[in-house]
N, C-alpha and C positions, 0 to 999 in steps of 0.2 A: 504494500500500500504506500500511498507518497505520506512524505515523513511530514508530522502532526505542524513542524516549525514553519511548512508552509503556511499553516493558518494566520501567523506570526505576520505575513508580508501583508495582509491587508491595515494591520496597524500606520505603516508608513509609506504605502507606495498608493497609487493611483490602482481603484480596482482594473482598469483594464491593463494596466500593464503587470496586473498578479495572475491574470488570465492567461497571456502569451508566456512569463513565465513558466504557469503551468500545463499548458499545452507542451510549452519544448520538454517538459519531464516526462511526461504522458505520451508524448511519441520515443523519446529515447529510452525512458527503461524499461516505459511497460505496464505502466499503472492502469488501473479503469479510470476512464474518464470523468463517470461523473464525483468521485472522491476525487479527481483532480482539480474539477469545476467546483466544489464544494469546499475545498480548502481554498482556492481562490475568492470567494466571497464569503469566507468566514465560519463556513459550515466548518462541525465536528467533522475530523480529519477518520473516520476509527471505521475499518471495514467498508463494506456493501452500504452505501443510502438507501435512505426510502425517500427519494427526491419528492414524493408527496405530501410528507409532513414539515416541510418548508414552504409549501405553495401559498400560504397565507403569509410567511414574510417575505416572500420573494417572489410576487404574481405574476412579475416576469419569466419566469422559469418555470413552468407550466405541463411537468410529467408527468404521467398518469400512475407508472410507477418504475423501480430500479431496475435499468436495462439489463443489468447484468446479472441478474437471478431469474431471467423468465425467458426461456426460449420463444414463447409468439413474440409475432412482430410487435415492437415498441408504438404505443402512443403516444402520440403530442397531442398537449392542450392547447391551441391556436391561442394568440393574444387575445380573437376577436371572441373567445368561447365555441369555437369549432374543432373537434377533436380530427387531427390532421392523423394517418399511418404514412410510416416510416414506406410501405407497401404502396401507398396513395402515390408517393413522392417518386417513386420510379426503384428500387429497391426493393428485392426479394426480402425475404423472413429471415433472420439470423438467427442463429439458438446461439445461446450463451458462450462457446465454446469462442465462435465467429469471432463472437460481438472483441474480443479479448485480444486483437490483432490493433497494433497501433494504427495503420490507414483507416479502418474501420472506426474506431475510437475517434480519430482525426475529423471523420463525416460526421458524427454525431453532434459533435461541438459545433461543428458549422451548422448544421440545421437550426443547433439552439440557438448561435446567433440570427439565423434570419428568422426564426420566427419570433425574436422576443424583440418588446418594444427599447429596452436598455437602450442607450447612444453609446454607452461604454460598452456594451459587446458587440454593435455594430460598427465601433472604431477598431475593437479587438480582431474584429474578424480581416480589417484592412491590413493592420498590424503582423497578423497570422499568415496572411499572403505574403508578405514578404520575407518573414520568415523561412515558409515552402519554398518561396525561388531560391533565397540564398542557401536554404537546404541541399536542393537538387544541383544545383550548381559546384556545391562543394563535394557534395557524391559523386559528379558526374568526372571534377578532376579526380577523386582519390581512385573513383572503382578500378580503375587499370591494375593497380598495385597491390590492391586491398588482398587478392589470394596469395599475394607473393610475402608476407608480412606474418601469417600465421602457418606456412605451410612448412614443414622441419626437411632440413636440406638431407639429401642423401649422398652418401661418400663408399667410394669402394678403397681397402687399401690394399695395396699391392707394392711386392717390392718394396716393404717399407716405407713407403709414400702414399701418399692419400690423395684416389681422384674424387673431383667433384661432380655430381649431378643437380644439374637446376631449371632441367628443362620444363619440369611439371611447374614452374612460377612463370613459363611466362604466360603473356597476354596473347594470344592468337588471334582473338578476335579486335585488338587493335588497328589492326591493320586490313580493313573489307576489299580495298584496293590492290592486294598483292596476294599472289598463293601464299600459306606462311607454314604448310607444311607438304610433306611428299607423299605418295602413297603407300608407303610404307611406315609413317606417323613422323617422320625426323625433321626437328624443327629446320624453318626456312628463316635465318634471321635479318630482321628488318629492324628501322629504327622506331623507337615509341613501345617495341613487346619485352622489352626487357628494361631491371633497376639495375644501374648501372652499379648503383654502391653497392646493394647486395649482394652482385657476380663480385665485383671488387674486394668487400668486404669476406667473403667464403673461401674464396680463393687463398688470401694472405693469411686467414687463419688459417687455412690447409696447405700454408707454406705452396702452394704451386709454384715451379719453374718453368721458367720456358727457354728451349733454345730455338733461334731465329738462325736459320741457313741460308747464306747468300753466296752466289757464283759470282766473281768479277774478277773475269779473265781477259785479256789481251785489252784493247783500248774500250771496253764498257768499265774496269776499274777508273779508268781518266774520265769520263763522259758521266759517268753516274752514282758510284759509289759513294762520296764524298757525301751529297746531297740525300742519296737514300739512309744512311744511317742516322745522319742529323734531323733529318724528318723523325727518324724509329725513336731519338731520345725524347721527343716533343710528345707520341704521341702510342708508339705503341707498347700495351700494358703493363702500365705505368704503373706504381707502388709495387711491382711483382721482381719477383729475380729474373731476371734475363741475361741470357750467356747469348753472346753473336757468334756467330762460327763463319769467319769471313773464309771463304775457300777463291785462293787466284794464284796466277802463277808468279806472279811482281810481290811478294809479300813487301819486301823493304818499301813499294809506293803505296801502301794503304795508309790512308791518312792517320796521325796521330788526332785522339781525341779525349775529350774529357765527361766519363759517364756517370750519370747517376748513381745514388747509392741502391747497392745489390744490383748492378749491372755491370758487368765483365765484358771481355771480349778475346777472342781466340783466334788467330791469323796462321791458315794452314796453307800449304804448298801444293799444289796441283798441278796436272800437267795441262801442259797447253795440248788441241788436239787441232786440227789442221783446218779443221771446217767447226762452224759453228754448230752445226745441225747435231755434230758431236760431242759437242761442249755441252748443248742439251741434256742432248740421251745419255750421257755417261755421268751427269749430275747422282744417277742414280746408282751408282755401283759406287760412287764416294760417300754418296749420304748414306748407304745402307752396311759400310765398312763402319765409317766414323758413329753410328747410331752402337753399331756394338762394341767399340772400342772404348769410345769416350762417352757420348752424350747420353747412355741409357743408368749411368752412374752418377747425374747431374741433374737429370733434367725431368720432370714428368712428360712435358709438351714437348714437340720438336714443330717447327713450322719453317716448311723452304720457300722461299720469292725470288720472284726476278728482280734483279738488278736497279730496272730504266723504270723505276715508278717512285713515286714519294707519297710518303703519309701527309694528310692535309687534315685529320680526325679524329676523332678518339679509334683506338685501334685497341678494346680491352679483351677482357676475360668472358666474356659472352660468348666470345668465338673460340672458346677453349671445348675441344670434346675429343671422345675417342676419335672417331675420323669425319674427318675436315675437308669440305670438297666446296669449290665457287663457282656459282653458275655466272658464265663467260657472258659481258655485257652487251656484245653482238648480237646474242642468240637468245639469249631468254626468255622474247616476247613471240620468238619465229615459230614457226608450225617444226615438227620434228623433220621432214623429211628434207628441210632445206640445214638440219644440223650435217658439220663436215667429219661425217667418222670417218674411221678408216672403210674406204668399202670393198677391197679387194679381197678373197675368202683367203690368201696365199698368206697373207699380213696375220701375226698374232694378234695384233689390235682389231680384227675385222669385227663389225657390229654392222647387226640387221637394222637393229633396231637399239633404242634405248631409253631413259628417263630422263635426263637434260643434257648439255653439253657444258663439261665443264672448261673451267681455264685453267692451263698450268702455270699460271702465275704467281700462285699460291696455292698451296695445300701442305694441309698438315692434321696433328692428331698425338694422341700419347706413344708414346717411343716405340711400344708393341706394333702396334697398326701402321707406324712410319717407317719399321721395319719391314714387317711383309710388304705393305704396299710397292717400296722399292726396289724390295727382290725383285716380287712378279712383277713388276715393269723391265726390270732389268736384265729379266729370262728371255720376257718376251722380245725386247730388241734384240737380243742375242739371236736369239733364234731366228729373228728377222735378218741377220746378216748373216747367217749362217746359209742361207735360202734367198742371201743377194736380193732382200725386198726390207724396201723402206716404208714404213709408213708416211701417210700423208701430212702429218703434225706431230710428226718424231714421237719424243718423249707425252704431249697431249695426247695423244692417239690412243695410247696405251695406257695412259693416267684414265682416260674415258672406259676404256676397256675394261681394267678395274673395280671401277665402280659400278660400272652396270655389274660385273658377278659379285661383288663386295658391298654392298651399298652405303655409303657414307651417316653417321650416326647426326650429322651437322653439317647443314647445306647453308653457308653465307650468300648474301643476297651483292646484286652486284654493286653497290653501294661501299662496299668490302674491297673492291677493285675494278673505278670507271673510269670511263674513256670520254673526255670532257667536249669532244667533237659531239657524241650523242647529246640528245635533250630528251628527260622522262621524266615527267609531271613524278612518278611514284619515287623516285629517287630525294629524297626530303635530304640527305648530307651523303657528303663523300668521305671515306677514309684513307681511301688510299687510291690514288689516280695514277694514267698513263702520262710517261713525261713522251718529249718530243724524242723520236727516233731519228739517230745517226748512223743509218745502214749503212751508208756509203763508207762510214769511216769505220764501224767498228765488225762488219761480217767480211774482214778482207783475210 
């Protein structure tokens, strides 16, 4: 029942604004109404009323008897002496149970106001409207987040280290304008379905690492490296350990830099290979060496990107999951059969068909799955040269391939990595964009 000290505010405030006080109580915790309307005007605060035996002090308030002990439909005594139903007014019969719902409660109070002659409850009732707007309104920002606030995070440990799961908080239905998941249920991330402090926040309690793998070899180290990493300290996820694993054949020309705390960096020797297209595909027999040498003793996450892009966004923990796949900003709006798989049956990469086209631009995932992932890519180009056939988008091809038999647990939206030539209304921010291409000088 509402506590008796609300009787207390008729002493010193204006009765109708002891009214809209106790309306806001009556909707938020849950009290019966008319003990809420009756400590508003003075009434004994104590149980169920018989709003009847006040009708002689209070001829404005006009009930026939207490709504909330009687399943038939509720009476109103009209001001003018015309017994009004609840049932009259457009309103089926409530039984008691109903009546006990705060909306429900909410209509009650309003009918009292319009049918009694008060000026104070019919100021109340203006008063009360504005309440409801700024109600709805503050509901309407919180709801996005409201499940993600009570729902207990879930963790797997492994290896001594602890991965996180937070896909059951996000918003899906934030987003009506974009697919935001696959047919397989795996979230599609977009901006607005997710809290950014609470991935943030889960993560550094579960100590998360990540390592960032980047190729910059022959003249993309001069053209792009520099600006890619200084972009990475701005933006991507930030408060988190991250170890960079810069792989180029110039180690002495990687830039000297100054990183954030619990952020490292690691500058390894690779070879140079004669064509680019090889520098690619053979990305993957270094990342899936170095994943078992070093980085699965460091690192939860592993994430590899191209070179020739800069972060321009937040680049956080939301896109941290077992496997990590981006749908390519070209293709994502296109009909499937205009995506460029490999389509020759000779090619390991060959797909009939598939579920999106990704980009290998980026992908990533926890050190397990960035390990297979790069074997079997790594087989499969093998045995593509073995058999003198290349696929059509090298290392992509096979990354696509992948996932069509693997299916990525975490599909990033292209927002994650665009191409600023495009324009799409759905793209609300960028995180990480295409820089300008120097083929002429650096696929020589």
């Amino acid at each position: 029942m509402v506590p008796c000290s609300l009787h207390g505010l008729t002493h010193f405030l204006p009765r109708c604004v002891c009214v809209c006080v106790c309306v806001c109580v009556c909707v938020c915790v849950g009290q019966p109404c008319s003990v809420t309307l009756g400590a508003a005007f003075g009434f004994a605060a104590q149980g169920h009323l018989d709003i009847k035996q006040e009708v002689n002090r209070h001829p404005s308030l006009c009930l026939t008897s207490c709504w909330h002990c009687h399943s038939e439909s509720p009476v109103l005594a009209c001001p003018r002496g015309r017994p009004v139903s609840l049932v009259q007014l457009g309103w089926t019969e409530w039984t008691a149970a109903e009546i006990r719902t705060p909306a429900k409660r909410s209509l009650h109070l309003i009918v009292l106001c319009f049918l009694s002659r008060s000026s104070s409850l019919k100021a109340t009732l203006g008063i009360f409207y504005i309440i409801v707007a700024v109600t709805i309104i503050i509901t309407q920002y919180n709801i996005h987040f409201s499940s993600m606030e009570v729902t207990p995070v879930r963790t797997d440990h492994r290896d001594g280290r602890f991965y996180v799961y937070l896909d059951h908080t996000l918003n899906f239905g934030a987003r009506q304008d974009v697919p935001t998941h696959t047919s397989w249920d795996a979230p599609i991330i977009w901006e607005g379905m997710f809290d950014p402090d609470l991935h943030d926040q889960t993560h550094f309690e579960a100590n998360s690492s990540v390592a960032l793998a980047v190729f910059a070899v022959g003249r993309y180290l001069e053209f792009y490296l520099h600006n890619f990493l200084t972009s990475a300290e701005k933006h991507f996820m930030l408060g988190l350990s991250v170890t960079y694993y810069v792989f180029t054949d110039y180690p002495e020309k990687v830039p000297k830099m100054e990183l954030g705390p619990w952020r490292s960096m690691k500058v390894l020797q690779v070879e140079k290979h004669p064509r680019w297209q090889d520098v690619s595909m053979m990305r993957m027999k270094t990342l899936a060496e170095f994943i078992e040498s070093d980085i699965r003793h460091h690192c939860n996450y592993v994430f590899c990107f191209d070179v020739d892009q800069v972060f321009t966004g937040r680049f956080g923990s939301e896109a941290l999951g077992d496997s990590v796949a981006l749908l390519h900003a070209h293709f994502y709006t296109l009909p499937q059969h205009r995506f460029t798989y490999e389509r020759r049956p000779t090619s390991q990469a060959f797909l009939e068909t598939g579920d999106f086209y990704y980009h290998a631009a980026l992908f990533g995932g926890s050190w397990e799955n960035m390990k297979n992932l790069t074997e079997a890519c790594l087989a499969g180009i093998m045995e593509d040269k073995k058999n003198k056939v290349e696929a059509v988008w090298h290392d992509e091809s096979h990354l696509n391939k992948y996932y069509w038999l693997h299916k990525p647990t975490r599909v990033l939206s292209p927002e994650y990595c665009w191409d600023r030539r495009l324009y799409d209304i759905n793209i609300w921010v960028t995180r990480l964009v295409w820089v300008k291409k120097h083929y002429r000088q650096t696929r020589v």
